[in-house]
TIBAFI-646224 format. One record per residue: x, y, z of N, C-alpha, C, O in turn; residue in three letters. Coordinates in steps of 0.02 Angstrom, whole numbers, padded with zeros to 5 digits, always signed. Example, Ala and Ser with C-alpha at 12.3 -4.5 7.8 and 13.67 -1.06 7.14 Angstrom:
! TIBAFI-646224
+00660-00284+00390+00615-00225+00390+00660-00165+00390+00712-00166+00423ALA;+00642-00112+00354+00684-00053+00357+00645+00002+00394+00670+00057+00402SER;
END
This chain:
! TIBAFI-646224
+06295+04020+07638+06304+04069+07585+06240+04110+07577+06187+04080+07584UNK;+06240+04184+07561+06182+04227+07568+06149+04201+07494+06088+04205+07490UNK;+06179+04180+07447+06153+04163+07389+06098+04101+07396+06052+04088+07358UNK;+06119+04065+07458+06089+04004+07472+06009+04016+07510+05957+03983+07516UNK;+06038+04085+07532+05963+04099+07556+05898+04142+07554+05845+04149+07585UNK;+05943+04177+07480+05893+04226+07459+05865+04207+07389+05820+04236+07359UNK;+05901+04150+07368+05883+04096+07299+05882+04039+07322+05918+04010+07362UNK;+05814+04016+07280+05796+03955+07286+05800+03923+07225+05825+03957+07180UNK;+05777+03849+07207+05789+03806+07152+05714+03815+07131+05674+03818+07178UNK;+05690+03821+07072+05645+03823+07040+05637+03768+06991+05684+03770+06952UNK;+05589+03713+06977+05580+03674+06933+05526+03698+06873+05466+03708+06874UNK;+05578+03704+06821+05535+03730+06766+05522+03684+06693+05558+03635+06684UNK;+05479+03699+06649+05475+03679+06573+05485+03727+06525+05469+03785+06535UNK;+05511+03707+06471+05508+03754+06406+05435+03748+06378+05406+03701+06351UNK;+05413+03820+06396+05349+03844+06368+05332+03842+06276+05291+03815+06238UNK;+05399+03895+06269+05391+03911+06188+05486+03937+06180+05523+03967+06219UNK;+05496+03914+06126+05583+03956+06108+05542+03983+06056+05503+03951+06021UNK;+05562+04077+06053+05571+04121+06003+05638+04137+05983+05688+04151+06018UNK;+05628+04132+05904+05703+04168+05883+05699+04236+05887+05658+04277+05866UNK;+05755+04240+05921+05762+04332+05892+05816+04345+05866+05837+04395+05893UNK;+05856+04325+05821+05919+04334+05792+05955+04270+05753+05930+04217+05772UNK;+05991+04264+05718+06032+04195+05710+06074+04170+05784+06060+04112+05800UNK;+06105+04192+05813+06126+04194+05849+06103+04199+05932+06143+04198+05978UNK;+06022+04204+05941+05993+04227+06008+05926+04199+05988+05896+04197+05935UNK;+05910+04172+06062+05829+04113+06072+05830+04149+06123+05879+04173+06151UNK;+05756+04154+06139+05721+04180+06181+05675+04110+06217+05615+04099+06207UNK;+05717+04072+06258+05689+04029+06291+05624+04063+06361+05636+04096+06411UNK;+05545+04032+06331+05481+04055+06399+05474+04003+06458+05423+03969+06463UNK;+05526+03999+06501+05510+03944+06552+05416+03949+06581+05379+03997+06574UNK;+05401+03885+06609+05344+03894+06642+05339+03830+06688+05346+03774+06663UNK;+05325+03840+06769+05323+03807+06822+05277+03851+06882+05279+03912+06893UNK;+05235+03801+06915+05221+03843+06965+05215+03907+06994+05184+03960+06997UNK;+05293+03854+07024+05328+03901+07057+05357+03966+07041+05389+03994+07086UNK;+05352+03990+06992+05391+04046+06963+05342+04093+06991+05368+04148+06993UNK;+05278+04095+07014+05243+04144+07050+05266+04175+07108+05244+04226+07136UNK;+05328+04126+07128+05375+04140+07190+05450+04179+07191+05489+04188+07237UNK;+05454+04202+07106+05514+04198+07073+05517+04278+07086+05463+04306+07078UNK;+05581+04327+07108+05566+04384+07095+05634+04417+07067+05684+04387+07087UNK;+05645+04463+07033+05696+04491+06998+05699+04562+07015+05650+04599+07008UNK;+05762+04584+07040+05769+04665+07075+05826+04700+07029+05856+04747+07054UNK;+05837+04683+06976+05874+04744+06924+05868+04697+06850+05850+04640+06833UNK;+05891+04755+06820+05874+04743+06751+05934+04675+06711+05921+04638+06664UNK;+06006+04681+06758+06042+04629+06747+06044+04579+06796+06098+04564+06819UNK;+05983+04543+06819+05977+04496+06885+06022+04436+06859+06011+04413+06802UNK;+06073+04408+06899+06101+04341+06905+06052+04314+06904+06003+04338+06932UNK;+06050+04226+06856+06001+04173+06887+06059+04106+06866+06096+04114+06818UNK;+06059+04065+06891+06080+03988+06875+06042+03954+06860+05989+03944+06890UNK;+06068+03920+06794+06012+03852+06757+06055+03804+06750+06106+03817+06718UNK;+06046+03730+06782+06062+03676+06782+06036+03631+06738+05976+03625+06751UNK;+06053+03595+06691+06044+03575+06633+06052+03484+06634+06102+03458+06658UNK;+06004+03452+06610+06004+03392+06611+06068+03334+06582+06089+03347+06526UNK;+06087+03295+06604+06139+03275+06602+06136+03208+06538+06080+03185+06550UNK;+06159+03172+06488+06135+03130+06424+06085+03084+06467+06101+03059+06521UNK;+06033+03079+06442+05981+03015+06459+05950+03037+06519+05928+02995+06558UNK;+05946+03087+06531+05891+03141+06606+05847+03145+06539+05858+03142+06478UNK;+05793+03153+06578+05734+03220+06554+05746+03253+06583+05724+03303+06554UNK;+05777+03274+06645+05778+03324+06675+05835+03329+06721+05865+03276+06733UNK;+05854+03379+06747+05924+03387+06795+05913+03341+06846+05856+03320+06855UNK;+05948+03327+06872+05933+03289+06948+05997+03321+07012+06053+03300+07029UNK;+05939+03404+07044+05995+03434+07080+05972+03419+07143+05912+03406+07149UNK;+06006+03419+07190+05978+03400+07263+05924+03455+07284+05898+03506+07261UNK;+05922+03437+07312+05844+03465+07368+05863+03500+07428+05920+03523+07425UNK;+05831+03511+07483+05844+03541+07539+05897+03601+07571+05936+03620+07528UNK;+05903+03623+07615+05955+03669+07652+06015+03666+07635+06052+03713+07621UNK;+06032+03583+07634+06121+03565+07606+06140+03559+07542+06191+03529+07526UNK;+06089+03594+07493+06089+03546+07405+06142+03579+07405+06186+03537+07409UNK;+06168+03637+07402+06238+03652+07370+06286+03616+07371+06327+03597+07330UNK;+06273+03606+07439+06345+03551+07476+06344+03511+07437+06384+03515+07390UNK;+06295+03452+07443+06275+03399+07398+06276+03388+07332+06285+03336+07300UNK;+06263+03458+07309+06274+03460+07226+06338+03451+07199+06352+03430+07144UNK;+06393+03480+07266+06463+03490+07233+06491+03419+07245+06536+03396+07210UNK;+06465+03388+07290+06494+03336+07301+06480+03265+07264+06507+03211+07276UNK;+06443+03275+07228+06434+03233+07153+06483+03227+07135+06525+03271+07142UNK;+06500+03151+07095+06536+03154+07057+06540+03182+06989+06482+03182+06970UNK;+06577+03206+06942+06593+03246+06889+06524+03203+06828+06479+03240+06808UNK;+06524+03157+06813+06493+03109+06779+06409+03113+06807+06364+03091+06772UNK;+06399+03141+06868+06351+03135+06908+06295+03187+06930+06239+03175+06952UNK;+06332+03262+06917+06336+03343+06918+06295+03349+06856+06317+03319+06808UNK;+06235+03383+06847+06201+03427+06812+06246+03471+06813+06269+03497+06864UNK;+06270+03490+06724+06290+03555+06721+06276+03620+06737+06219+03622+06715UNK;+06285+03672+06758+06269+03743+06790+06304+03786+06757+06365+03782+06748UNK;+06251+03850+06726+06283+03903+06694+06241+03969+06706+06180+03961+06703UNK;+06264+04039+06720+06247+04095+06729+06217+04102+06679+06230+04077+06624UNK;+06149+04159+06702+06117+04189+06650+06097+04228+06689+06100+04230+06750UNK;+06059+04287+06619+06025+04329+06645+05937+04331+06661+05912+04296+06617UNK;+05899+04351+06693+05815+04344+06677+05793+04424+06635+05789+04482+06656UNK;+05782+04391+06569+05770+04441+06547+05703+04490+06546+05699+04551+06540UNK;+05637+04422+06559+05581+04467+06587+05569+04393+06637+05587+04335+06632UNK;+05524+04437+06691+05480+04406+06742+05424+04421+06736+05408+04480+06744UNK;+05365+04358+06716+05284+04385+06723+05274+04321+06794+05266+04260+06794UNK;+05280+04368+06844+05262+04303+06924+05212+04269+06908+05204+04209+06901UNK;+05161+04336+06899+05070+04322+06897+05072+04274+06843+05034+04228+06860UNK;+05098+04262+06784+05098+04216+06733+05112+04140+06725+05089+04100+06685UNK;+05178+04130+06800+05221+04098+06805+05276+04081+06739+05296+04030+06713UNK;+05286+04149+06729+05332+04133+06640+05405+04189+06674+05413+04232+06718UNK;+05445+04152+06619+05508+04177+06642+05525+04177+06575+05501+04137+06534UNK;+05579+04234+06557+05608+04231+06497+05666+04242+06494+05689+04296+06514UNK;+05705+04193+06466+05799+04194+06481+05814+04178+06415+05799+04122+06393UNK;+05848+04231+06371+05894+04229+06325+05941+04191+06339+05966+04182+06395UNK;+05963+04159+06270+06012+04102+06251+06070+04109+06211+06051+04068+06169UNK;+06113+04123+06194+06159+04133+06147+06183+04053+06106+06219+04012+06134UNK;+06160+04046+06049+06178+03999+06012+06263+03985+06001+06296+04036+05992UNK;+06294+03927+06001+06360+03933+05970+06388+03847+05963+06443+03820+05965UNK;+06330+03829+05955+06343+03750+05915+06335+03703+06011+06314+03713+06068UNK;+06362+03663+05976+06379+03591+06034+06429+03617+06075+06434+03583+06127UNK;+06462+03655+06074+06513+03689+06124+06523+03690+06194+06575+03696+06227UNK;+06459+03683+06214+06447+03682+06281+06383+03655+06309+06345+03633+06266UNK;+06369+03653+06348+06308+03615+06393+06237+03645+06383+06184+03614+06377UNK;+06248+03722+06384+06214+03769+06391+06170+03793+06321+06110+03798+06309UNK;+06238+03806+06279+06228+03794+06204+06177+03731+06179+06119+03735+06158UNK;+06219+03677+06188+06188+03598+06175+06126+03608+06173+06087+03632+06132UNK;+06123+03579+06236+06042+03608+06262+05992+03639+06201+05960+03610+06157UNK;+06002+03718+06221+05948+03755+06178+05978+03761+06113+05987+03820+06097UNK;+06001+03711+06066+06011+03687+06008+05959+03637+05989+05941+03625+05932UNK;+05938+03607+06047+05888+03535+06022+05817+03557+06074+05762+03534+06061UNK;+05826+03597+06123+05785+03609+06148+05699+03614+06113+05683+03645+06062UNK;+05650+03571+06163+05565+03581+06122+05530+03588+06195+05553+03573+06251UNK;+05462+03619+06176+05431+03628+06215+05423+03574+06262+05433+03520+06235UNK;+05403+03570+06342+05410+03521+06363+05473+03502+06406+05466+03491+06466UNK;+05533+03500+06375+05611+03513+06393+05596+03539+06474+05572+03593+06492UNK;+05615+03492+06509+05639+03546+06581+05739+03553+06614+05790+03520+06616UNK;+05712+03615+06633+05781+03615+06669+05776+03651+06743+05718+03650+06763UNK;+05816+03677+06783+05797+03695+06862+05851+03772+06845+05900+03786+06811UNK;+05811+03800+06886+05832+03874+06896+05866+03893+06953+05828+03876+06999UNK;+05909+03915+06975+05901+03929+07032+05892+04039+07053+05931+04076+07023UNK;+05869+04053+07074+05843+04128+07074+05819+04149+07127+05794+04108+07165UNK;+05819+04205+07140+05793+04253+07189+05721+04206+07221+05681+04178+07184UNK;+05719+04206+07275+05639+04190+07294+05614+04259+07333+05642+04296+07373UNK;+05550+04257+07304+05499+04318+07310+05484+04333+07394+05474+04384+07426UNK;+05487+04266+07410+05463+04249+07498+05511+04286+07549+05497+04308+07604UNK;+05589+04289+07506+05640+04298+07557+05622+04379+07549+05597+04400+07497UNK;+05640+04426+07610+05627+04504+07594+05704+04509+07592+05715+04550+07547UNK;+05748+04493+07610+05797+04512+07586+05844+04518+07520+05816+04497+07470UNK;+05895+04536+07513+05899+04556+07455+05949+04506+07416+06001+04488+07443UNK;+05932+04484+07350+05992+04444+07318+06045+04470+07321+06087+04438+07352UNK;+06066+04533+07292+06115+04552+07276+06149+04534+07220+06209+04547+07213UNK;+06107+04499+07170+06134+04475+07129+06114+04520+07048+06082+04495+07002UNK;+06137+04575+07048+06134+04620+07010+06178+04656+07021+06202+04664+07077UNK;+06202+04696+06946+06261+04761+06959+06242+04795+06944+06278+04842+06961UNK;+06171+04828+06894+06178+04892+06876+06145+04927+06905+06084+04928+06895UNK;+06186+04984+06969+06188+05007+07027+06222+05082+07011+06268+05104+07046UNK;+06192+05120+06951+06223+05179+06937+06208+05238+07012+06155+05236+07043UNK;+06262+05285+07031+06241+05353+07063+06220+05388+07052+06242+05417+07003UNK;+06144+05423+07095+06096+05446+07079+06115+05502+07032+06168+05531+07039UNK;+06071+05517+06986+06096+05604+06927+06167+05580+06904+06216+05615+06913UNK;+06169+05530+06879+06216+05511+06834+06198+05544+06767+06142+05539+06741UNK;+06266+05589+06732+06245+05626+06672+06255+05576+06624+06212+05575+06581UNK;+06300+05535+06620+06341+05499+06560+06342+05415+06582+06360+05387+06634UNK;+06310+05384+06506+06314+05315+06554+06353+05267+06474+06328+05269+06417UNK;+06410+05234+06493+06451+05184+06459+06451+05128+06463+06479+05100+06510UNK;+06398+05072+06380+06377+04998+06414+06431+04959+06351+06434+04961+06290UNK;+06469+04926+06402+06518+04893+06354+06502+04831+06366+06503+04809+06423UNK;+06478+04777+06288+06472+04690+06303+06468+04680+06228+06469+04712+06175UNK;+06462+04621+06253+06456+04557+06194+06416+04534+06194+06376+04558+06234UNK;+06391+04471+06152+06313+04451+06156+06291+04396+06206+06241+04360+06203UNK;+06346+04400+06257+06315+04346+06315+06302+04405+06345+06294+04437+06293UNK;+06293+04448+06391+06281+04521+06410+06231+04558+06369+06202+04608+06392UNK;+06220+04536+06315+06158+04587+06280+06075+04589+06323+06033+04633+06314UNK;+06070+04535+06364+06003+04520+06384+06004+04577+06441+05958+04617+06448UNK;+06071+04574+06489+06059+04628+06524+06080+04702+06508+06074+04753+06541UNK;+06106+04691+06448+06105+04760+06437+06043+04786+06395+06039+04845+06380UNK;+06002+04747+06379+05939+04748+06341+05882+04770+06411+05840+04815+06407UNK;+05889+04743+06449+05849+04775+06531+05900+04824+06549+05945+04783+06542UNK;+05929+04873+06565+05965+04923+06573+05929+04967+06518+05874+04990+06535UNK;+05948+04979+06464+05928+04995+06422+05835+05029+06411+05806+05082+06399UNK;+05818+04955+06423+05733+04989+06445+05717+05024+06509+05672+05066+06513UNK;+05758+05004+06564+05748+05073+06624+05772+05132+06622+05742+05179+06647UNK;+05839+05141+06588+05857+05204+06562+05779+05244+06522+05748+05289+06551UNK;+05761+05223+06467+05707+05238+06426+05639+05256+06463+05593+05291+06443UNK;+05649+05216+06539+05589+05230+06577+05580+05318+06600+05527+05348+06601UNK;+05636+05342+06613+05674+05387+06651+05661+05454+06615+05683+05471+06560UNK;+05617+05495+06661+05597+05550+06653+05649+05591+06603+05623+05615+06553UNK;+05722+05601+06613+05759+05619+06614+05843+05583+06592+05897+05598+06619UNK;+05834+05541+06546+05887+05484+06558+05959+05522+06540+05969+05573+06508UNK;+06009+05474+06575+06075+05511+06551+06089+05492+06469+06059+05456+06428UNK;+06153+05537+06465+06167+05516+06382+06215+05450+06378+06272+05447+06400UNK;+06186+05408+06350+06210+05342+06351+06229+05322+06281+06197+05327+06229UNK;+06305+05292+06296+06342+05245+06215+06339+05174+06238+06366+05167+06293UNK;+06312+05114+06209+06324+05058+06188+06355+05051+06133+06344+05073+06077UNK;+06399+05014+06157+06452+04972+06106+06457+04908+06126+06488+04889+06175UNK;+06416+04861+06073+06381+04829+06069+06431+04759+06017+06446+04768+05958UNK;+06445+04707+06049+06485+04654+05987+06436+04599+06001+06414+04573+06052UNK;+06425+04591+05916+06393+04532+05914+06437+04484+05874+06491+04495+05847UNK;+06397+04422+05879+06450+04369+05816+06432+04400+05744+06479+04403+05703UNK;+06362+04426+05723+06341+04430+05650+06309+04497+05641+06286+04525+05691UNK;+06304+04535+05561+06254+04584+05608+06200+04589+05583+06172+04641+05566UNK;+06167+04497+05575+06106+04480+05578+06069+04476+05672+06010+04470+05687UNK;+06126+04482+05717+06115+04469+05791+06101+04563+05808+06118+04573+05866UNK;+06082+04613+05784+06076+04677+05803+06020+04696+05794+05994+04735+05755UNK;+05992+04646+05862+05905+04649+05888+05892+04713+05910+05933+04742+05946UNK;+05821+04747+05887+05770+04799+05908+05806+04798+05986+05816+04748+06020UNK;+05824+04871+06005+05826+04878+06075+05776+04918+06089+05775+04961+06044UNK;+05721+04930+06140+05703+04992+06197+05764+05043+06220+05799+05022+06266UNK;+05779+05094+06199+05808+05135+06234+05813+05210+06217+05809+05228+06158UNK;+05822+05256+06273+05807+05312+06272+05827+05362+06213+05880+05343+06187UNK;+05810+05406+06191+05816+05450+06114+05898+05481+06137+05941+05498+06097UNK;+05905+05482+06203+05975+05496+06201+06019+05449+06205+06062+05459+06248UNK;+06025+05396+06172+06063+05347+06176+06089+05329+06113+06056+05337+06062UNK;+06139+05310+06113+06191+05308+06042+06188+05241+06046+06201+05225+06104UNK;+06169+05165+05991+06202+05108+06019+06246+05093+05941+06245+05114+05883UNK;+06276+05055+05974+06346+05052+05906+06367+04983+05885+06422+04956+05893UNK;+06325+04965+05862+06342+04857+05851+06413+04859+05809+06442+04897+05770UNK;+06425+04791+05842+06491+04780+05798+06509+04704+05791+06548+04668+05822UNK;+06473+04692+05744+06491+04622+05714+06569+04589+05730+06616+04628+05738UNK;+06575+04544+05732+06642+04519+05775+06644+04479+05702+06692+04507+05675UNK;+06618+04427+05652+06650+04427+05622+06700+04360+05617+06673+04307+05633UNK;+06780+04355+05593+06822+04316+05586+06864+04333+05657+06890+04291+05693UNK;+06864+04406+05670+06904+04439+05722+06897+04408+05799+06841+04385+05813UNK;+06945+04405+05845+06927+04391+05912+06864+04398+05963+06819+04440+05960UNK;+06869+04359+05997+06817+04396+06038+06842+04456+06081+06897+04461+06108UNK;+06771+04515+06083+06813+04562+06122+06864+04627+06068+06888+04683+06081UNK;+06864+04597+06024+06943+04632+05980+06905+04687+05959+06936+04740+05967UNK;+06836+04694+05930+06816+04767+05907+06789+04832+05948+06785+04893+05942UNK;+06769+04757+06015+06743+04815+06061+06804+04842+06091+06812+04900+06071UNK;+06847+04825+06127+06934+04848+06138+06924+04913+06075+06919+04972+06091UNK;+06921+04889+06003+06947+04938+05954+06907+04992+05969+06936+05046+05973UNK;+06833+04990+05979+06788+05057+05981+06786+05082+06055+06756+05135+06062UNK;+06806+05062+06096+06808+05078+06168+06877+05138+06157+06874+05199+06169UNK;+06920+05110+06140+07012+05161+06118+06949+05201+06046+06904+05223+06081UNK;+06938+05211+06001+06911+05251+05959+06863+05324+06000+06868+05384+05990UNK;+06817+05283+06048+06775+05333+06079+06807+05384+06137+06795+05444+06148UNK;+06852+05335+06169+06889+05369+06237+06948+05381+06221+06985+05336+06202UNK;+06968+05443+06227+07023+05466+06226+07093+05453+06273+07084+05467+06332UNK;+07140+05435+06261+07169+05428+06323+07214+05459+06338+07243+05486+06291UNK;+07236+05471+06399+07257+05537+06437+07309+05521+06473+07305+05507+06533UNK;+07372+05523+06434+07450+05510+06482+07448+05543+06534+07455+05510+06586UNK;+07441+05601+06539+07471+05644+06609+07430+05608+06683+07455+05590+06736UNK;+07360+05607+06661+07342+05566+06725+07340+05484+06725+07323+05453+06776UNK;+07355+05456+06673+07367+05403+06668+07440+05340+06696+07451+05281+06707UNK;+07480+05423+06694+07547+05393+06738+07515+05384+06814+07542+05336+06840UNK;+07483+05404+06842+07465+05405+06913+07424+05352+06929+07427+05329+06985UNK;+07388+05331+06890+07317+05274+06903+07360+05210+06912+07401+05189+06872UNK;+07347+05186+06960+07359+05121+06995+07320+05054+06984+07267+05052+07015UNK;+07334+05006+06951+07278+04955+06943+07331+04871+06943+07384+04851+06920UNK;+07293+04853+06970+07312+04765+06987+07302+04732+06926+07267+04764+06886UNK;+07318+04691+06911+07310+04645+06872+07278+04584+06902+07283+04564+06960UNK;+07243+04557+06848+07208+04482+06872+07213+04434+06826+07199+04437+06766UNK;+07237+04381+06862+07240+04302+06810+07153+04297+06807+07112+04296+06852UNK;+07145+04294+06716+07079+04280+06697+07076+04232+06701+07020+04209+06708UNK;+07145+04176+06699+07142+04105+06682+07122+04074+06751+07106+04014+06752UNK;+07121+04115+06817+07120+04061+06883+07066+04120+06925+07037+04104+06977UNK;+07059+04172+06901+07034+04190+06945+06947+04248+06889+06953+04285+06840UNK;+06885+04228+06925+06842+04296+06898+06854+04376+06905+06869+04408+06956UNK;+06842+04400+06833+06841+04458+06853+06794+04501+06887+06772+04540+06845UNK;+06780+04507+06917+06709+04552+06942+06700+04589+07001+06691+04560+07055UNK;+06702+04673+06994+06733+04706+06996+06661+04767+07007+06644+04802+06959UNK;+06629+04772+07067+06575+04819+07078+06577+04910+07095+06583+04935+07151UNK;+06571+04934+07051+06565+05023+07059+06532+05022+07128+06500+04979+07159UNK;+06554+05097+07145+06524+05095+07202+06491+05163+07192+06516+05218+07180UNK;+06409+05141+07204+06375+05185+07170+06369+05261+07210+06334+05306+07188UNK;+06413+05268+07277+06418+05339+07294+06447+05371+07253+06426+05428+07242UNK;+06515+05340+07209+06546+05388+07170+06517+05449+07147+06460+05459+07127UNK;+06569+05491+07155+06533+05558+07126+06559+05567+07053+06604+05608+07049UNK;+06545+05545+07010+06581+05550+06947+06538+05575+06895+06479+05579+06912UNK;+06557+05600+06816+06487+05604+06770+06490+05546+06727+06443+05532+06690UNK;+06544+05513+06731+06532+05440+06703+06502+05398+06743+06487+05424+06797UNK;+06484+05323+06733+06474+05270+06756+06467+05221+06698+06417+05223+06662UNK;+06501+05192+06691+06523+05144+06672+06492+05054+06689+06486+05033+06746UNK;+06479+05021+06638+06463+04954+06661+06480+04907+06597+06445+04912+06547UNK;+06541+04854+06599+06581+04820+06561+06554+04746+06553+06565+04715+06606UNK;+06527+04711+06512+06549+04636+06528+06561+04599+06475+06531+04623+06427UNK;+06586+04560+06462+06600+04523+06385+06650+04448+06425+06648+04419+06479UNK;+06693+04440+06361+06741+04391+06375+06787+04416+06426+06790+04478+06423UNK;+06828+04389+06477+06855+04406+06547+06916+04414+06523+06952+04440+06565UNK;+06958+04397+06445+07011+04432+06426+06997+04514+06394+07034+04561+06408UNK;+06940+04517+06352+06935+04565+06340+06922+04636+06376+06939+04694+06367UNK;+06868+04588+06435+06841+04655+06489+06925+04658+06502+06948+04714+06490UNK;+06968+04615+06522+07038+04654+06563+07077+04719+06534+07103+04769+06558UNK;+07066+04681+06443+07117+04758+06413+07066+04806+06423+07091+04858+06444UNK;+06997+04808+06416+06974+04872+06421+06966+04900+06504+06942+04956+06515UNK;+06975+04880+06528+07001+04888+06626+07047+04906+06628+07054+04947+06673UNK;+07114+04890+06584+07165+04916+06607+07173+04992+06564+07198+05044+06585UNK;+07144+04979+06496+07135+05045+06440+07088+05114+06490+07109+05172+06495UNK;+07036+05092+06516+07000+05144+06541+07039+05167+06584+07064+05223+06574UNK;+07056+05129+06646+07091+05139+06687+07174+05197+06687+07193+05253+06706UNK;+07197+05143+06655+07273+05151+06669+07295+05210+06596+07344+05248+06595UNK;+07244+05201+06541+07266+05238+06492+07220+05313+06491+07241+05366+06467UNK;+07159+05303+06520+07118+05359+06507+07097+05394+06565+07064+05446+06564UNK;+07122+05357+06627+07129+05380+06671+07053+05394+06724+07050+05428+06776UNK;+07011+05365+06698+06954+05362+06742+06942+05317+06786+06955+05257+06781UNK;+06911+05351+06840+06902+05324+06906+06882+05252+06905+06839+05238+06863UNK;+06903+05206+06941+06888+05142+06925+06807+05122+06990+06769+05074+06990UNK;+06808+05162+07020+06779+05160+07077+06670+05177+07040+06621+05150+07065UNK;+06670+05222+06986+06636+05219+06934+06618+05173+06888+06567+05186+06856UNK;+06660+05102+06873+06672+05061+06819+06642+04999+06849+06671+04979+06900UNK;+06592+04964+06828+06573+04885+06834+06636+04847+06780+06631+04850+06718UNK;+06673+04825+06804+06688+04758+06754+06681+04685+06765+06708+04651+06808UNK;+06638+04667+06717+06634+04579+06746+06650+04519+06677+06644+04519+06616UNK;+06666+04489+06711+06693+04438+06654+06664+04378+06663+06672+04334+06705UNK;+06620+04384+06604+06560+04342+06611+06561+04275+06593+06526+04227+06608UNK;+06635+04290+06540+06656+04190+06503+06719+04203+06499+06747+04258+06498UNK;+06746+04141+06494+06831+04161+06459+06829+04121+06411+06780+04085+06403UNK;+06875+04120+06374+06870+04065+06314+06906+04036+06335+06951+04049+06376UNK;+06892+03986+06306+06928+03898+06340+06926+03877+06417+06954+03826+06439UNK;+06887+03924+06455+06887+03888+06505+06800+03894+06539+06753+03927+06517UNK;+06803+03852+06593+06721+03871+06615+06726+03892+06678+06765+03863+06716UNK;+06683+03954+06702+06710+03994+06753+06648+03988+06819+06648+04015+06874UNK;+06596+03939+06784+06528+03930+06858+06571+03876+06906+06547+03856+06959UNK;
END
């Protein structure tokens, strides 16, 4: 697997957890090795494997075959594994910083940085600096002189849309950009970096679904357009068996570009809404479905 060889396993500690929200920790890994660690977009994939009751620490295999080996654990035996994003890289520092989304005992991931203290280790797995080739484990891959840019998520997605966000702002010239933005509270509607032309639009989620307001402000902002909407062609996907994820292709010549991620029911209605109701190019559109509810999708 190319993932196998352009990421390596990193053994790390919890440096320091900052709050930044009720809802969002700003976990500072620190190891070594993270001087080896390198990150090539603002939404970089990373995997963190999480210690299992009575570890101090994960126990993931080692060498060329660990994947193999990892899967072939028994269930009882498997360090849990869950996607994230790296929200900053200091190499020279050996510090890493990966946002957390709080939401009780719910999950492994959660658990974890609920009780989490300095000290705490867990294993990374990420880009290595050594390999020149490329992870590929990033999407936001807009076409060059993009006028108009559309960031649709929830607050597992805020970290990379929080790096998006600051490279837009870098940008001599940035396009005009809407975030629509769902959080659980809207004590969670953290300070962003982003460019003076950028609209961002929080939306507390509340008692309501996940997904349900951003769906509502996604149909509020975009208009939708029967006449070309009878013509647009789009598949459907079981969220329940299968990921959504779904890469623009950044030749498009379009003035949108588009980049979606939230819950994998919600990204679908707004995939099929952009798509099928408003009639824009799908070939422009990132959609990824980053969790589903009730099920676990690493």
């Amino acid at each position: 697997m190319a993932a196998q060889q352009t990421y390596r396993l990193f053994e790390v500690a919890l440096k320091e957890r900052r709050v930044l929200s009720p809802s969002l920790d700003r976990m500072v890994f620190t190891g070594a090795d993270v001087a080896r660690m390198k990150t090539e977009g603002p939404d970089q994939r990373i995997k963190v494997f999480f210690p299992l009751p009575g570890q101090d620490a994960p126990d993931v295999p080692s060498g060329e075959d660990w994947y193999a080996r990892y899967r072939a654990l028994p269930d009882d035996a498997r360090p849990p594994m869950r996607t994230f994003t790296i929200r900053q890289l200091r190499a020279e520092e050996c510090e890493v910083d990966v946002d957390f989304v709080l939401h009780g005992e719910t999950g492994p991931a959660s658990r974890w940085a609920t009780h989490a203290r300095p000290g705490d280790r867990v294993v990374l797995l990420a880009p290595d600096a050594d390999c020149a080739d490329s992870s590929e484990g990033w999407e936001w891959k807009p076409p060059a002189g993009v006028g108009q840019v559309l960031l649709v998520a929830d607050e597992t997605a805020l970290p990379a849309v929080a790096g998006i966000l600051e490279e837009l702002a870098g940008l001599a010239d940035p396009p005009r950009t809407l975030a629509l933005l769902e959080i659980a509270q809207a004590g969670d509607a953290v300070p962003l970096k982003a460019p003076a032309t950028a609209e961002l639009v929080w939306l507390p989620r509340g008692q309501q679904a996940h997904g349900q307001r951003l769906l509502q402000a996604v149909q509020a902002r975009l208009v939708a357009a029967p006449a070309v909407a009878e013509a647009a062609e789009l598949d459907e996907i079981d969220v329940d068996a299968q990921i959504l994820w779904e890469q623009a292709d950044a030749s498009a010549d379009g003035a949108m570009y588009a980049w979606v991620a939230g819950e994998a029911g919600a990204v679908m209605a707004i995939r099929r809404y952009l798509v099928k109701d408003c009639g824009l190019d799908r070939r422009a559109i990132t959609f990824m479905g980053y969790w589903r509810q009730g099920r676990v999708l690493d």
